[in-house]
Every structure is written in structure tokens, then in C-alpha cells.
ZAMARGU-4260 file (C-alpha; in steps of 0.2 Angstrom, whole numbers, plus 5000, padded with zeros to 4 digits):
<rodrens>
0) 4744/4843/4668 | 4728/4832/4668 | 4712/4839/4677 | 4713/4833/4693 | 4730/4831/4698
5) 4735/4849/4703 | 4734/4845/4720 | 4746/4832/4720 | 4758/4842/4712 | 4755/4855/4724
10) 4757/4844/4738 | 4774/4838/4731 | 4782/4856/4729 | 4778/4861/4745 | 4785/4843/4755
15) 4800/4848/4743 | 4801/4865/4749 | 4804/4856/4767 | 4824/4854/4773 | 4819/4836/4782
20) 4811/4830/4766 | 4821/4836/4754 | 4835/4828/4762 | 4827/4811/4763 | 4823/4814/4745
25) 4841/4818/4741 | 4846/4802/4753 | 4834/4790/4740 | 4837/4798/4725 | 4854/4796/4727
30) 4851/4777/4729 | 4840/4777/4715 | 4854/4785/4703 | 4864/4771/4700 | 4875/4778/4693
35) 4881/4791/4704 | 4879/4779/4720 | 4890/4767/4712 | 4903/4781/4706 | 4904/4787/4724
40) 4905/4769/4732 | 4921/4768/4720 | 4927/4785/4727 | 4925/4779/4743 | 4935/4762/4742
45) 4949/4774/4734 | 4950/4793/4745 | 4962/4784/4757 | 4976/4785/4745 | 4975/4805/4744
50) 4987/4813/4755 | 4993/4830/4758 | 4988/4843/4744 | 4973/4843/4733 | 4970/4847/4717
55) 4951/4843/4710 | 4952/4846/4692 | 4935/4850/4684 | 4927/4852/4701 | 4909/4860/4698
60) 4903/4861/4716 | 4914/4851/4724 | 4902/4836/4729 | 4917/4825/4732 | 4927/4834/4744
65) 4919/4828/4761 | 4926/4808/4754 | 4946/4815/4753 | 4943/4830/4769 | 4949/4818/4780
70) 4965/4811/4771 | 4972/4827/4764 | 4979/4843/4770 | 4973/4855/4759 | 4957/4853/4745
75) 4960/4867/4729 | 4945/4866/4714 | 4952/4871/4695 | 4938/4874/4683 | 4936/4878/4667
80) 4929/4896/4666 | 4918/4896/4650 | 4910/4880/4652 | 4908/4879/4671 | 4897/4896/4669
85) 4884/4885/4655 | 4881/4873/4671 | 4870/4874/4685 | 4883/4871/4698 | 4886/4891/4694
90) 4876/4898/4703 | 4879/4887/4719 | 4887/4891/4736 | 4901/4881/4733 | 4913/4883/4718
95) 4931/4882/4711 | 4944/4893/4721 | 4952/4896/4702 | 4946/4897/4689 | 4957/4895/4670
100) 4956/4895/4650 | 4954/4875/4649 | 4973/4875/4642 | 4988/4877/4654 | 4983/4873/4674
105) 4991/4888/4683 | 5000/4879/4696 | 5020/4876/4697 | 5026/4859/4691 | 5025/4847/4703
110) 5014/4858/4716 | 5001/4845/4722 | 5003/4827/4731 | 4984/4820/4725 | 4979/4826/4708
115) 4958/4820/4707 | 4946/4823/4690 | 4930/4816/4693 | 4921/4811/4676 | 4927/4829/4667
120) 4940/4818/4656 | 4923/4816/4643 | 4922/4834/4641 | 4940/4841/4636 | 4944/4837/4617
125) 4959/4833/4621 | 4962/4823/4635 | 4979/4817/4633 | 4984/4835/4635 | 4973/4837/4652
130) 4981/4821/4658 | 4998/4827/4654 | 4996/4841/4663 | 4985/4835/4679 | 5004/4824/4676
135) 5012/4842/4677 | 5005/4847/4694 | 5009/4831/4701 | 5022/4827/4715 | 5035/4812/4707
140) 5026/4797/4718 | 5009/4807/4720 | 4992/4799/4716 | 4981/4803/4703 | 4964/4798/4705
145) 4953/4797/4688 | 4936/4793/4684 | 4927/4792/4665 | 4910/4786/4661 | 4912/4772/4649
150) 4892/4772/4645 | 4881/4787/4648 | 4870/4796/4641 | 4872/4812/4629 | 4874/4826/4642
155) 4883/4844/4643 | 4881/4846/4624 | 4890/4851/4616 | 4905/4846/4625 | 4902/4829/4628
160) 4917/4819/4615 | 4924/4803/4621 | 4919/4787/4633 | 4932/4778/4639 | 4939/4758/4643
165) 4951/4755/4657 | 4963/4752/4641 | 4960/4767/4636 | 4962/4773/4651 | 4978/4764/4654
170) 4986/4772/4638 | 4983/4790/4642 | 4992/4787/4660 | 5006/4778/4650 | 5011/4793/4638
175) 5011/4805/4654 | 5021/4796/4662 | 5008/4789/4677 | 5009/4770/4682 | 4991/4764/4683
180) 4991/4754/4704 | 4972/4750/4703 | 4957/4750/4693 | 4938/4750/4700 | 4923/4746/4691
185) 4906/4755/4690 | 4891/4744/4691 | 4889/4730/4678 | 4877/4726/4664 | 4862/4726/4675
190) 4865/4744/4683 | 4871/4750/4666 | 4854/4745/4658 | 4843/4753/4675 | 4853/4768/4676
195) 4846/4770/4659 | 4828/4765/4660 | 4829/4775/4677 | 4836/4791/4669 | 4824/4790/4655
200) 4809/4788/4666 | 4816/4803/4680 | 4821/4816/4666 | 4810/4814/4651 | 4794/4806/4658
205) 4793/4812/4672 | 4804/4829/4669 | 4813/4830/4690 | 4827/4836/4683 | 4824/4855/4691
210) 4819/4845/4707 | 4836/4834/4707 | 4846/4851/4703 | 4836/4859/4717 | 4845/4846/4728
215) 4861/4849/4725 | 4860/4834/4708 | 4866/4836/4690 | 4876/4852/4694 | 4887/4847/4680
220) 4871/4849/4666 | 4864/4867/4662 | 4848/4873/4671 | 4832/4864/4669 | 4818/4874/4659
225) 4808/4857/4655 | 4790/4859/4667 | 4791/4847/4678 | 4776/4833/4678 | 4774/4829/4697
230) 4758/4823/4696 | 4768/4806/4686 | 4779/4803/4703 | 4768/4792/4712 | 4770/4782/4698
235) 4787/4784/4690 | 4796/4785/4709 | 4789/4765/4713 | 4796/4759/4696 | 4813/4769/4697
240) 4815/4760/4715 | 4811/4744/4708 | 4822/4745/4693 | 4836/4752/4704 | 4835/4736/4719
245) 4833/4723/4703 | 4849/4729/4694 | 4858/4729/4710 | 4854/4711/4714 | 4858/4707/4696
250) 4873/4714/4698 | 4880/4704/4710 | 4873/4687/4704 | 4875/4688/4687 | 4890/4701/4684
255) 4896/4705/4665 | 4914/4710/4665 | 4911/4715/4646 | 4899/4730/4652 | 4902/4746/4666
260) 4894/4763/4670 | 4913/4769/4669 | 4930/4765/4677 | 4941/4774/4692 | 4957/4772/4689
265) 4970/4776/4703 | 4990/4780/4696 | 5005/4789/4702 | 5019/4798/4693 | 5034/4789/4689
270) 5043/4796/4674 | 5051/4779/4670 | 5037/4770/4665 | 5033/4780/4651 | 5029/4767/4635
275) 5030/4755/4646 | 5013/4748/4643 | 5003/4735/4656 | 4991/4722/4651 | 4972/4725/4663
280) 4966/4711/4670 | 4947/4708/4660 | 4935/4703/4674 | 4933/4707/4692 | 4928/4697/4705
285) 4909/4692/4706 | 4902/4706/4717 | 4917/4715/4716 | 4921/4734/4709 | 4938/4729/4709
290) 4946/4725/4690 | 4964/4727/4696 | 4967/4728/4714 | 4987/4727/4714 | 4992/4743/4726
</rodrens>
């Protein structure tokens, strides 16, 4: 830390260490991650379909459950044992209420009415089976809701193998038997490119990501141990902002349909559909999350 600046870090942890601030700094760093403010945005334009029971494959800490509280009956968290105890979500209050070996889901054949898997599909190496069996657990004419990063950064390593198009996507569902109702985009070029600058500048310039785990962020990633450099914040946080209001302006007036953060895909189960293949509409409305919006 350069002479001079202890202070200010000083005076950071402890505005941190305060419930009100650190939730106004949740509140803005959550608008400042682009990528996870888009994702949720999707989420939100789609938990209306959940019904009845839940099942949240791959759910870490559960930081989706308050979007689909009000829509289902019942919310159950499946995680994968080994891995979810390498992650920082661990050793949070809130957690899976089963764990299992990453192969077989221990629920009965058609046990659930909404089957949700919120960007975990990168992690398994082989996904087709985890579709297939999130498939498995699935009510005939329940919804499975399904989000993959297309581009994002190296994280959860080793365990991070695949990024995925809504094609891609698409084919996965077809070959377990799920009919693909809706697709919703996340972000554009312009968010894609400040997600990046932004996480470059949070995590390796200015080293926050202790400070975002110790608000509740990146509980999917292992524990912090880099030192964190507070005293580059009252630089770093303007620039991060800036970047974040620029690529959402950018977004909307010059959208790329070529480019995404990562695709939600909503499908239900109807075994007759299998091979049956659909061709994706390429671009979405100008503004719009929406790449297919056929219910």
C-alpha cells in the first residue's frame, strides 16, 4: 500500500463493516456488475412461469429463490458435494437442502413441476447427461428454466468447460426430450465488452473480490486470499460506474445480435419432440432481452 493511503483503506473497512452501507454498496455493485444485473433482470421476465415444485440444480446459496418464492410451492437446492465445498458459498447461512455425487439426482422420475439451473451447465463435463436428468425429475408439461454464460471469464478452475449459443442450447433440450418456448438474451456487445473492463479493473486492479464475497457476490468462486487495494477505490469505483451507464446506453442504441453475456432459455417436457429440431430466431428486438418470445 503506498505511504499515505492507510487511512483511506481504513476508513473503507470500517463504512464496510456498517449493515446500511454495505447494503447500498451491495445495491450499486450489483448495478455495476453487468453481468449479474442483466442475468437477474432475465430471471425476473421468466420466474412467472415456475409453478408448484422447485427444483434449483446447482444452487450455491440460493440467491435466486426470492424471484420464484412467489410463484411456487415448494423451493429444494441440489448441489454437487465435492465442488460446492471448493466455493465460498460454503460457508454461508444459506445452502443446499441435498446434497449428491454430481451423477444421478436422487429424486423419483418426474418428482418436480419447475426444474431451474442457473449458470452451473458450464461446470459439469457432461452436460447432456445433467440435462437429461434435470429432464428426469421433470413433471411431462413442467418448465425448465436454463441459463449458460456464452462469454465470461475463466472462473471455478478447474471446472469451468463449455460456453454455450442458444443453438447449442436448443440441441441439448432436443435430445432430452424438452421443447425450447422462449429464449432471453443477456446484455449485448457493449455490456459484454464493460462486464469485462469492469471485472478486470474490480478483481485484479483493484483486488474487491473479498469485499464482493463479504456481501453475499461471487459465492460460486473459492475464497478470496488476494490483499485487497482499497486505497485504488476512489479511483477504480468512478470508472467502473462510468463503464457500467455507457455500455447500458450502448446497448440499447446500438445492439449487436451477434454478441451476449449468455442466454436463458425456458423449455418444458414433451417427449414427442425428441429430434425434432427448431430453427432460433437470430436477433432480438432493439432494447429487447427477448431472442424468441413464442410461449
Amino acid at each position: 500500500m503506498p505511504t499515505g493511503q492507510p487511512n483511506v483503506a481504513r476508513l473503507l473497512r470500517l463504512a464496510l463493516a456498517q449493515r446500511g452501507v454495505r447494503r447500498i454498496a451491495r445495491t450499486l455493485s450489483d448495478w455495476i456488475d453487468l453481468q449479474w444485473s442483466l442475468l437477474v433482470s432475465a430471471i425476473e421476465r421468466v420466474a412467472p412461469e415456475a409453478r408448484g415444485r422447485l427444483l434449483d440444480v446447482g444452487c450455491g446459496d440460493k440467491p435466486y429463490e426470492h424471484l420464484f418464492r412467489p410463484f411456487v410451492r415448494e423451493y429444494v437446492g441440489v448441489e454437487h458435494e465435492a465442488t460446492f465445498r471448493q466455493t465460498s458459498a460454503q460457508s454461508r447461512t444459506k445452502g443446499p437442502d441435498v446434497v449428491y455425487d454430481g451423477t444421478t439426482l436422487p429424486f423419483e422420475n418426474e418428482s418436480f413441476d419447475t426444474v431451474m439451473s442457473i449458470q452451473v451447465l458450464e461446470h459439469t463435463p457432461e452436460p447432456g447427461h445433467l440435462v437429461a436428468e434435470m429432464a428426469r425429475v421433470l413433471k411431462r408439461e413442467g418448465v425448465l428454466i436454463l441459463a449458460a454464460p456464452f462469454s465470461f471469464r475463466l472462473h471455478e478452475e478447474p471446472h469451468d468447460y463449455f460456453r454455450y449459443t442458444p443453438h447449442g442450447l436448443g440441441v441439448l433440450c432436443d435430445q432430452a426430450g424438452l421443447r425450447i418456448d422462449r429464449i432471453e438474451r443477456v446484455g449485448h456487445l457493449w455490456s459484454l465488452l464493460g462486464h469485462k473492463m469492469n471485472s478486470f479493473l474490480g478483481l485484479e486492479v483493484a483486488r474487491m473480490g473479498g469485499v464482493a464475497q463479504s456481501m453475499g457476490k461471487l459465492g460460486h468462486e473459492s475464497a478470496a486470499s488476494q490483499k485487497n487495494r482499497f486505497w485504488l477505490l476512489p479511483l477504480v469505483a468512478p470508472a467502473m460506474l462510468g463503464i457500467a451507464a455507457g455500455a447500458r446506453v450502448l446497448d440499447r442504441a446500438l445492439p449487436d445480435a451477434q454478441e451476449a453475456l449468455g442466454f436463458l432459455v425456458v423449455a418444458r417436457r414433451v417427449d414427442s419432440v425428441r429430434g425434432e429440431r427448431r430453427t432460433l430466431p437470430a436477433s432480438p428486438p432493439p432494447g429487447s432481452g427477448a431472442v424468441s418470445g413464442d410461449r
